[in-house]
VODREN-127348 format. One record per residue (C-alpha): residue number from 1; x, y negated, z negated. Coordinates in steps of 0.25 Angstrom, whole numbers, plus 5000, padded with zeros to 4 digits. Example, Ala and Ser with C-alpha at 12.3 -4.5 7.8 and 13.67 -1.06 7.14 Angstrom:
<dovos>
1,5049,5018,4969
2,5055,5004,4971
</dovos>
This chain:
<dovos>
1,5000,5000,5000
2,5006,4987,5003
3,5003,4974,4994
4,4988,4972,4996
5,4982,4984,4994
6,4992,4984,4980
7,4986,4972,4976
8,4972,4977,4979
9,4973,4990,4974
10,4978,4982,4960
11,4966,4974,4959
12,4957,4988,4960
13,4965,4994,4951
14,4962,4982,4941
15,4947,4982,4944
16,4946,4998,4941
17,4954,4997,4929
18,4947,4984,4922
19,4933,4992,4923
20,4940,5005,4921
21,4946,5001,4907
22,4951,5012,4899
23,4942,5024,4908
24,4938,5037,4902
25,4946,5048,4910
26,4929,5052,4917
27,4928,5037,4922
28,4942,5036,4928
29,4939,5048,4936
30,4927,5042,4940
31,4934,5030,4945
32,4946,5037,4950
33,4935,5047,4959
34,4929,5034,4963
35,4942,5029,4969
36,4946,5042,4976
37,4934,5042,4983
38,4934,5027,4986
39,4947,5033,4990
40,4942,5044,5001
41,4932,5032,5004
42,4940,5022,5010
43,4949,5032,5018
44,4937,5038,5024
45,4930,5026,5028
46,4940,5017,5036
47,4929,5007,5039
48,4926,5005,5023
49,4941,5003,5021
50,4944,4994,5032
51,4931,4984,5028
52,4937,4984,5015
53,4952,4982,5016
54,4946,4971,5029
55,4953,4959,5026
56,4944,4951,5033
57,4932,4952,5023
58,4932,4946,5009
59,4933,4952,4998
60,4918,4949,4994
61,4914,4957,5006
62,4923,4969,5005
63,4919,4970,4991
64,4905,4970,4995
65,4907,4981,5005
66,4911,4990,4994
67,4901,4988,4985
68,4890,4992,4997
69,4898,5003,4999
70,4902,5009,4986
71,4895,5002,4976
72,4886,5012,4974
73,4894,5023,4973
74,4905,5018,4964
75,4907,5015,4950
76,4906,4998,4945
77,4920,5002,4941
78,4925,5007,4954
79,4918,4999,4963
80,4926,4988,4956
81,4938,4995,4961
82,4932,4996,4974
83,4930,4979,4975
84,4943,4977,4971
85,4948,4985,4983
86,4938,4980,4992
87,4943,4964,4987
88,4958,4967,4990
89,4966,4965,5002
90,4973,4978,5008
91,4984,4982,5017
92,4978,4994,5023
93,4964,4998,5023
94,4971,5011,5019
95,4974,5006,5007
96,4960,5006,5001
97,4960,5021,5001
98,4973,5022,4994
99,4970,5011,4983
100,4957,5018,4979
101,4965,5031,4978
102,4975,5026,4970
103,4966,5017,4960
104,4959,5032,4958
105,4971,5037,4953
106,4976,5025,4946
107,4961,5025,4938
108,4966,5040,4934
109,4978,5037,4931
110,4973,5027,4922
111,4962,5035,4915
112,4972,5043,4911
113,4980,5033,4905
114,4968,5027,4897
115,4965,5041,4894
116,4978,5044,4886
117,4979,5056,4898
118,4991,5048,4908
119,5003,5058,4904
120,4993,5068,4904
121,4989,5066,4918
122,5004,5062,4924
123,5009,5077,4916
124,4997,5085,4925
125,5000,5077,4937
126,5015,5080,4935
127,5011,5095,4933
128,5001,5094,4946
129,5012,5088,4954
130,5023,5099,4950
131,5010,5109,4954
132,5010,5104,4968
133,5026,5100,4970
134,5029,5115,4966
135,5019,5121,4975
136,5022,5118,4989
137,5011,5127,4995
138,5000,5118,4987
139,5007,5105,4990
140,5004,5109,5005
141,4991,5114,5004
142,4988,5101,4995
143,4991,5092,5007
144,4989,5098,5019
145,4977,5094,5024
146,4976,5107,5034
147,4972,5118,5023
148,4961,5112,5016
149,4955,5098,5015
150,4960,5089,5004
151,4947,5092,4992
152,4951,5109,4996
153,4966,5106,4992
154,4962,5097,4979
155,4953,5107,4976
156,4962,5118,4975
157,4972,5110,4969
158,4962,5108,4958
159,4959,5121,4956
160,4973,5125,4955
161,4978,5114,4944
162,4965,5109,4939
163,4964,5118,4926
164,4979,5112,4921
165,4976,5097,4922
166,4966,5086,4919
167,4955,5082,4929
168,4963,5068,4928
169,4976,5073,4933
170,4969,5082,4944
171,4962,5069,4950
172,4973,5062,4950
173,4983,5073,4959
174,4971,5077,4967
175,4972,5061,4971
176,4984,5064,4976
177,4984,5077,4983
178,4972,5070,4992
179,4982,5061,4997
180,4993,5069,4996
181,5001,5071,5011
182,5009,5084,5013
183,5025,5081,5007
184,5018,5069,4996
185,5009,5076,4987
186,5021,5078,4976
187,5026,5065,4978
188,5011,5058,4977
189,5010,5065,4963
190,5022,5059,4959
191,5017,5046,4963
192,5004,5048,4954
193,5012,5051,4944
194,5020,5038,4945
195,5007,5030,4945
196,5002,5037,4933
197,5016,5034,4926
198,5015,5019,4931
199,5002,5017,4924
200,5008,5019,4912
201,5020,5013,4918
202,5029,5025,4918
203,5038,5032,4926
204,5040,5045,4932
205,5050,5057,4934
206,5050,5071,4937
207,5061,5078,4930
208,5067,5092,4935
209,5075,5101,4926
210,5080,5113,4929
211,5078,5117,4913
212,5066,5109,4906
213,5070,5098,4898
214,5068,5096,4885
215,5058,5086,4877
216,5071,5078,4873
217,5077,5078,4887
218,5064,5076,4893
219,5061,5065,4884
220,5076,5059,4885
221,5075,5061,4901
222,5061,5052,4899
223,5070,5041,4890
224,5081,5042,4902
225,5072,5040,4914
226,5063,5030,4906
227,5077,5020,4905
228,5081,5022,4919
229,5064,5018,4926
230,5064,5006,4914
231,5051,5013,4909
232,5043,5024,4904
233,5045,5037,4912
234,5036,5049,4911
235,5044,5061,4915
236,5042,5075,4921
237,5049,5085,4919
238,5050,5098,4931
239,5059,5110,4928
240,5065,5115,4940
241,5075,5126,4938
242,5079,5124,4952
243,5087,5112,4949
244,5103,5115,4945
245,5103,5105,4932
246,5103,5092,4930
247,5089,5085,4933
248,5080,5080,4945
249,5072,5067,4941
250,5061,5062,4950
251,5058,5047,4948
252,5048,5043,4958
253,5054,5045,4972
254,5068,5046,4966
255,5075,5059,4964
256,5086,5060,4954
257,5094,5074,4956
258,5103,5078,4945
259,5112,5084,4953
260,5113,5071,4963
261,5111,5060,4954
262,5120,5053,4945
263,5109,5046,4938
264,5099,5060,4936
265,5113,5067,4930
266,5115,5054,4920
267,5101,5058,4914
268,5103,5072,4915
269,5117,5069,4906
270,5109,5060,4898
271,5098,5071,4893
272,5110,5082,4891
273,5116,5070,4882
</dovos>
């Protein structure tokens, strides 16, 4: 998104989250649902998303539009969501699509929060994402469009983890998979990750060991890579007894290999200290 549809994906962010308050984790989903369909919506009507990203018409009409043609069918509280959008300016009548996507996963996100359920919800989606990461044969089938259609592939995947994590953390990862492209679906999870850890305003970083660490390295690994980001860092830690030694530390898109890099066998010397 480029600086116009930020800015107007902001201001619905601050519309939802001024009625949404402090939610109960049944009206955040309901919101959240809300703005994933809104979602599918928009990208199935290109007519509707063009009249309203049109910069041509004024705010007053655009708005008007969408309360003729969703006011009855959505909440005050998401309609106020949808007036904010339909007020803004946008770079791309894609863009529409996208931000009511992402305000659905931020209102999660933040229901979780509110609800004491965030590190909760970032551990599961951890768990998830490793689920798919290790399982090539399930990554494919959950992004090719060829062997089933999308609600067949979340379906299944539902069935399959559904029993081990909170209907939250599913909704959430089934976002992603419905979006995900075949080579991205790891690398989108990690990203949902990183928007849960920003709301709290945290980082992130995946951790493989060959042996499991212990609470105090874990804990002195956290203190190390807190000191080097400037601020709190939640981190995950994956045994890999592939790995000779030393440690592998994700960060976002950087990789820091022990057995490459000087600065990943400084921290590896620092929690054998």
């Amino acid at each position: 998104m480029r600086a116009s549809s930020v800015k107007t994906l902001a201001s619905m962010v601050v519309a939802v989250d001024s009625g949404l308050g402090k939610a109960s984790l049944a009206q955040g989903t309901s919101v959240a649902q809300e703005f994933l369909e809104l979602s599918r919506l928009l990208e199935s009507n290109v007519r509707l998303s063009r009249n309203l990203s049109d910069p041509a018409r004024t705010a007053a009409d655009k708005q008007a539009l969408a309360r003729q043609i969703m006011g009855r069918s959505l909440s005050p509280l998401a309609l106020s969501g949808v007036e904010a959008l339909a007020a803004g300016r946008w770079s791309s009548e894609a863009d529409l699509a996208k931000a009511a996507r992402m305000l659905a996963t931020h209102v999660l996100l933040k229901t979780a929060l509110d609800n004491g359920q965030l590190e909760q919800t970032e551990r599961e989606i951890f768990s998830l994402g490793q689920v798919i990461t290790k399982n090539r044969d399930l990554r494919n089938f959950l992004t090719d469009s060829r062997t089933a259609a999308v609600e067949e592939r979340v379906a299944f995947f539902n069935r399959l983890v559904a029993s081990q994590v909170s209907d939250l953390s599913l909704r959430l990862v089934d976002a992603v998979i419905e979006k995900a492209t075949p080579g991205h679906l790891s690398a989108d999870i990690r990203a949902l990750l990183d928007s849960a850890a920003q709301l709290r305003s945290q980082g992130t970083a995946t951790v493989y060991s060959a042996v499991p660490l212990s609470p105090a390295q874990t804990q002195r690994l956290t203190q190390i890579l807190a000191a080097q980001a400037g601020r709190e860092v939640l981190v995950n830690v994956v045994v890999d007894p592939t790995l000779v030694g030393g440690l592998r530390i994700q960060r976002g898109d950087v990789m820091m290999d022990g057995t490459v890099s000087t600065r990943a066998d400084e921290i590896r010397r620092k929690l054998a200290s």
